[in-house]
C-alpha positions in Angstrom: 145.9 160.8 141.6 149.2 159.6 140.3 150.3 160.2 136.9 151.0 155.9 136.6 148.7 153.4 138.7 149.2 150.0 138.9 146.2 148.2 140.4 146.2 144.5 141.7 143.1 142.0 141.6 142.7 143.1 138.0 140.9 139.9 137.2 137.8 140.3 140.1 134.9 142.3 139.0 135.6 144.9 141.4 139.1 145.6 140.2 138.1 145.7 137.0 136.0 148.3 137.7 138.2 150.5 139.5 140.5 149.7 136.3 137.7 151.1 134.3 137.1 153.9 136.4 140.2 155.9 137.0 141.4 155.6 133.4 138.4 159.0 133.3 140.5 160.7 135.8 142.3 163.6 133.3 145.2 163.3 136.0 145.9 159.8 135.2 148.6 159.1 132.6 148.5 155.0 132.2 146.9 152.2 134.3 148.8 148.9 134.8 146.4 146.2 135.8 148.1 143.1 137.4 146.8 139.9 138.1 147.8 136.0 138.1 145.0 134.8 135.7 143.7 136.7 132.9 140.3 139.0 133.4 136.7 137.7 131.6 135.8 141.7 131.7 137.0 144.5 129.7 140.3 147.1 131.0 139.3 149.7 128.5 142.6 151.2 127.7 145.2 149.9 130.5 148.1 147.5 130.0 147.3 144.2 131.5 150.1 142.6 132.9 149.9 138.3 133.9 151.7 138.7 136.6 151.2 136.9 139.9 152.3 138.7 142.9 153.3 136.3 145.2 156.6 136.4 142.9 159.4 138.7 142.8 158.6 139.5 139.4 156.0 142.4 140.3 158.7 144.4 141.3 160.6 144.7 137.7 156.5 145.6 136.7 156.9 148.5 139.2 160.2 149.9 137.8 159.6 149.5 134.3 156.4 151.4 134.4 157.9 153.8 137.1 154.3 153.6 138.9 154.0 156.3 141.7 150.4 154.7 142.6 150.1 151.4 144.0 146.0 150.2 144.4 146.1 146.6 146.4 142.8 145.0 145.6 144.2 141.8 145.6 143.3 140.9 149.1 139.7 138.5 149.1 137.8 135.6 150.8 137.4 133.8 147.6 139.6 132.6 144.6 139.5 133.3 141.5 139.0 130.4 139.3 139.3 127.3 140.7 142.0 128.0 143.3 141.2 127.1 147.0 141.8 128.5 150.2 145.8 127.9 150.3 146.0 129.7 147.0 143.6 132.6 148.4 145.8 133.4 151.8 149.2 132.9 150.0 147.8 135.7 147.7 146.5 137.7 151.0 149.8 137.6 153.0 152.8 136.1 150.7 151.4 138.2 147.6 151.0 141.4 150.1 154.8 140.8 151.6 156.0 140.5 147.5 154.0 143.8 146.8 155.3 145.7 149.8 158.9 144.4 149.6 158.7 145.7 145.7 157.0 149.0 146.7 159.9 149.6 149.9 162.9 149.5 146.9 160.7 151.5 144.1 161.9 155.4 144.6 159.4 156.2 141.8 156.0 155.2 144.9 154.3 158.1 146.3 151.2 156.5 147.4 149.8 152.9 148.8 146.1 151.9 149.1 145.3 148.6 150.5 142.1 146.8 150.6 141.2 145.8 153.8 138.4 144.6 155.8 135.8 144.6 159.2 137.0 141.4 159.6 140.1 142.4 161.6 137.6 143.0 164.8 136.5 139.4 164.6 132.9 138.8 166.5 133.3 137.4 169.7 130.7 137.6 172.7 132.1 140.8 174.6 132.7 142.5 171.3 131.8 146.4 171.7 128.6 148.1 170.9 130.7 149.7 167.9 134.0 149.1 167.0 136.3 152.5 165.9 139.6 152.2 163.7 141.1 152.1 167.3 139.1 149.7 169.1 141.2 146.5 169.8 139.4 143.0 169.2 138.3 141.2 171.9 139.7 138.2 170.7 142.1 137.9 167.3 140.7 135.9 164.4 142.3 132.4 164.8 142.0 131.8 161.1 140.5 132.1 157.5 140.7 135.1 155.5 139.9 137.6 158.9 143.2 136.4 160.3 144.6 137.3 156.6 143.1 140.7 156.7 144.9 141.1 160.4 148.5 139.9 158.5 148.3 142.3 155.8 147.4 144.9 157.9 150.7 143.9 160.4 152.7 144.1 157.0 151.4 147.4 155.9 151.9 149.2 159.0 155.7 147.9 158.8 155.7 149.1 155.6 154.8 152.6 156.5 157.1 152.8 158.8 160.0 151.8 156.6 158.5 154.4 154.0 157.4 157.3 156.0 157.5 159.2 152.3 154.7 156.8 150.7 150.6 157.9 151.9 149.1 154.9 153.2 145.5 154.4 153.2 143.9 150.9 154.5 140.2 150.7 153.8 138.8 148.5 156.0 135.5 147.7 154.2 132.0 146.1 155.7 130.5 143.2 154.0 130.1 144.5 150.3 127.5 143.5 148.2 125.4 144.7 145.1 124.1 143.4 141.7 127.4 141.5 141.5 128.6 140.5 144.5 132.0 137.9 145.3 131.6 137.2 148.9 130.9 134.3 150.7 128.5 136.2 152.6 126.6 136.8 149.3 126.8 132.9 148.6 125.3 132.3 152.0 122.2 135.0 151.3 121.9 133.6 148.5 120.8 129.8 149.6 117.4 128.9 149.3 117.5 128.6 152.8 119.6 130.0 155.4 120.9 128.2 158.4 121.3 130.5 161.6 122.3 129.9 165.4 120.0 129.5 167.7 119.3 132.4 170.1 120.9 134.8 167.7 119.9 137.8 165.5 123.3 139.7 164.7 123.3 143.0 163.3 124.7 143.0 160.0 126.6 146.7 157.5 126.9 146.3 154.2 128.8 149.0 151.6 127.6 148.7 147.9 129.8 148.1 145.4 129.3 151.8 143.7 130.3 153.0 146.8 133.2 151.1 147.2 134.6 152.2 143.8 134.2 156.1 144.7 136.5 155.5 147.8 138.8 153.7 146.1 139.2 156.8 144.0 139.5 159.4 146.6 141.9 157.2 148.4 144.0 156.7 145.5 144.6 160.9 144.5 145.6 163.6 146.3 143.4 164.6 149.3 140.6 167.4 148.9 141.3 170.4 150.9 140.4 170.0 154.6 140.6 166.0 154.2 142.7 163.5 154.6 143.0 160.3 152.9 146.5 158.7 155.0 145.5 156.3 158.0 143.1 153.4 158.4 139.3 154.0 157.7 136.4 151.9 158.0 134.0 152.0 155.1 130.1 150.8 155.7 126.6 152.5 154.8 124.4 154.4 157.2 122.4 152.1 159.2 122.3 148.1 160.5 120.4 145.6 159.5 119.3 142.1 162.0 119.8 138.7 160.2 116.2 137.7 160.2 115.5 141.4 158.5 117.6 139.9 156.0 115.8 136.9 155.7 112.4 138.6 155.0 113.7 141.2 152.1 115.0 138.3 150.7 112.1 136.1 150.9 114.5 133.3 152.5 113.6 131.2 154.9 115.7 130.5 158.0 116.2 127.0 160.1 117.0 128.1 163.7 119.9 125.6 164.7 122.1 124.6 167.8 125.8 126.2 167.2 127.6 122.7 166.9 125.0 121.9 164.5 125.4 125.2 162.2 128.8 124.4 162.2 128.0 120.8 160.3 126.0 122.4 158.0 129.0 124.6 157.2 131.3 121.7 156.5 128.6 119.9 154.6 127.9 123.1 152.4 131.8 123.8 152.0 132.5 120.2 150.9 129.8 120.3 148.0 131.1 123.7 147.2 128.2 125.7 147.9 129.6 128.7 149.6 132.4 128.9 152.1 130.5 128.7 155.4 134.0 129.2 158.0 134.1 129.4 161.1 134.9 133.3 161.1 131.5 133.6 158.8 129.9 131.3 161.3 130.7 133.6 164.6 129.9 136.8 162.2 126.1 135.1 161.9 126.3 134.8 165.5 127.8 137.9 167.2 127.2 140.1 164.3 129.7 143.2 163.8 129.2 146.8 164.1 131.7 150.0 163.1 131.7 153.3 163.9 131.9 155.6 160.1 132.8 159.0 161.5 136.4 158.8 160.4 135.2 158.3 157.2 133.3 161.1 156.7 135.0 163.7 159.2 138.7 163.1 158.3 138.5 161.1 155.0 135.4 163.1 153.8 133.2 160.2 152.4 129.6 159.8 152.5 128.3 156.7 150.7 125.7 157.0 148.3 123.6 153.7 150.0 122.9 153.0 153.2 123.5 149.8 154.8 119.2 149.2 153.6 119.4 150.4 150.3 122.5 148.4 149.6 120.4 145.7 151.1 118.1 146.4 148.7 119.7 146.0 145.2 121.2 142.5 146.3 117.9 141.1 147.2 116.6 142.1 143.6 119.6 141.1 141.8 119.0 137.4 143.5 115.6 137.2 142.8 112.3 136.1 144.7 113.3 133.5 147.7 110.7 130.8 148.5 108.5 133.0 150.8 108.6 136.6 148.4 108.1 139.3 151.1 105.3 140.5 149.1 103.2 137.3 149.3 103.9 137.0 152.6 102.4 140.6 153.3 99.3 139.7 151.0 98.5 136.4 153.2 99.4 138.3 156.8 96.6 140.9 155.5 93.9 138.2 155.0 94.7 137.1 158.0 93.9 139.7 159.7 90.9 140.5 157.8 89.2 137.0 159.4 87.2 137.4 162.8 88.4 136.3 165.7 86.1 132.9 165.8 88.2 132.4 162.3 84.3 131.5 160.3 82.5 133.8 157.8 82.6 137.2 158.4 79.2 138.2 160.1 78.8 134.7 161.6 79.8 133.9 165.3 80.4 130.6 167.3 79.8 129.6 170.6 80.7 126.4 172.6 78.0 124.4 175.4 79.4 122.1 177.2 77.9 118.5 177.4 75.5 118.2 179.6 
């Protein structure tokens, strides 16, 4: 890892812990953490910075601290604080072109990791099987934060190409969730009950947050022998899981909707700030999204500690039991079963005469 790493996002609970984390690396002089509002978590020992990078100023942050590392976690479907969607994609793209511009003129840059996500595929009806780091969408998001993810990406690849000297990683992440998850996805999991399309049963990945931490780190040093940690990855655990498997670990009951109606509910529960049911969330629930890992563990040479399941898992106990617990369910499916078939007494049967 670089001797000086400056990381973006500082002030999102998964920045803060990659902030936390790499000050252990013994090949890590300083760590500059940047963000626009100030962090409710600990840094340990790095220099926060208030800076906001959708302003010129992060480049006098770069040369002043000489940073060689460059760790863009600043890229996100939700705000922090009490900023809206217009302040969350002028942070995506216009804080992405700032950072890059700053990182283009800084001699002193040696390497460039960007937060990325799945997104960038979109889910659309003909969508592949599996989608690899080469697969083109079948249709581009029209909006929201996966058409941000697409922008970025567009501005990173100019970037490397500008700065053929700098290692570029893009980690394109699957829906990440744990004890503390920031997602909208999590918001949505996390209603008493979950709206879902009619006719639909997507299959969802999910990385845990531990396991996106650990990347981060092997993205942001130098490459272990017979790896390599420039290019574009995509990051999930092992395994899919269907939306109404979801629904059951989580003891959440579902209300099976038309699409046009679905896409009501999502207004209604963005307009009394519930969660941020978009459109691009809305076709996710519907087409679902599924990516190929190989690159990740063949070239990058990553292998998450959770699967898709287990990641599963530690979000549904971190949120607590849901109106229907999957336990109680099981308890009242086994009595159930235990009745005879007539549905008396056991040892008692029933029969029927007609009138006569």
């Amino acid at each position: 890892m670089g001797k000086i790493v400056l990381v973006t996002g500082a002030a999102r609970q998964l920045g803060g812990r990659f902030v936390r984390r790499i000050q252990r690396d013994p090949g890590v002089d300083r760590v500059i953490a940047v963000d626009a509002v100030a962090p409710e978590h600990e840094l340990g020992d790095a220099a926060f910075v208030l800076a906001d990078i959708r302003q010129s100023a992060i480049a006098r942050v770069l040369a002043e601290y000489s940073v060689d590392t460059v760790v863009h976690l600043d890229v996100s479907a939700k705000a922090v604080g009490a900023g809206g969607r217009t302040t969350v994609k002028e942070t995506n793209v216009i804080g992405t072109m700032q950072l890059l511009g700053a990182c283009q003129k800084s001699p002193a840059v040696q390497r460039l990791v960007v937060k990325s996500s799945t997104n960038v595929y979109g889910s659309a009806p003909r969508d592949p099987a599996v989608f690899t780091e080469t697969t083109p969408p079948k249709s581009l998001p029209s909006g929201g934060f996966a058409k941000d993810a697409v922008e970025v990406e567009g501005y990173v690849r100019g970037f490397a190409r500008r700065r053929p000297d700098v290692a570029v990683c893009v980690l394109r992440f699957a829906n990440i969730l744990g004890p503390e998850p920031d997602s909208p996805l999590a918001d949505y999991l996390s209603l008493p009950v979950l709206p879902t399309v009619l006719g639909y049963d997507p299959r969802l990945q999910f990385v845990h947050e531990d396991d996106v931490v650990d990347v981060l780190e092997i993205a942001s040093r130098e490459p272990r022998r017979g790896t390599l940690n420039s290019g574009t990855f995509n990051i999930a655990g092992d395994g899919v899981l269907l939306l109404s498997q979801c629904s059951r670990r989580l003891g959440r009951p579902t209300v099976p909707l038309l699409l046009p109606a679905v896409t009501w509910v999502g207004s209604a529960l963005r307009t009394i700030g519930m969660t941020d049911f978009s459109p691009e969330q809305i076709r996710l629930l519907t087409h679902g999204r599924v990516v190929s890992t190989v690159q990740m563990r063949e070239t990058l040479g990553f292998r998450p500690k959770f699967t898709t399941a287990e990641t599963f898992a530690e979000f549904a106990r971190s949120r607590g039991p849901g109106l229907l617990p999957p336990e109680r369910v099981a308890r009242a499916v086994g009595r159930l079963a235990e009745l005879p078939a007539g549905g008396g007494p056991a040892g008692t049967t029933h029969s029927t005469h007609s009138a006569r």
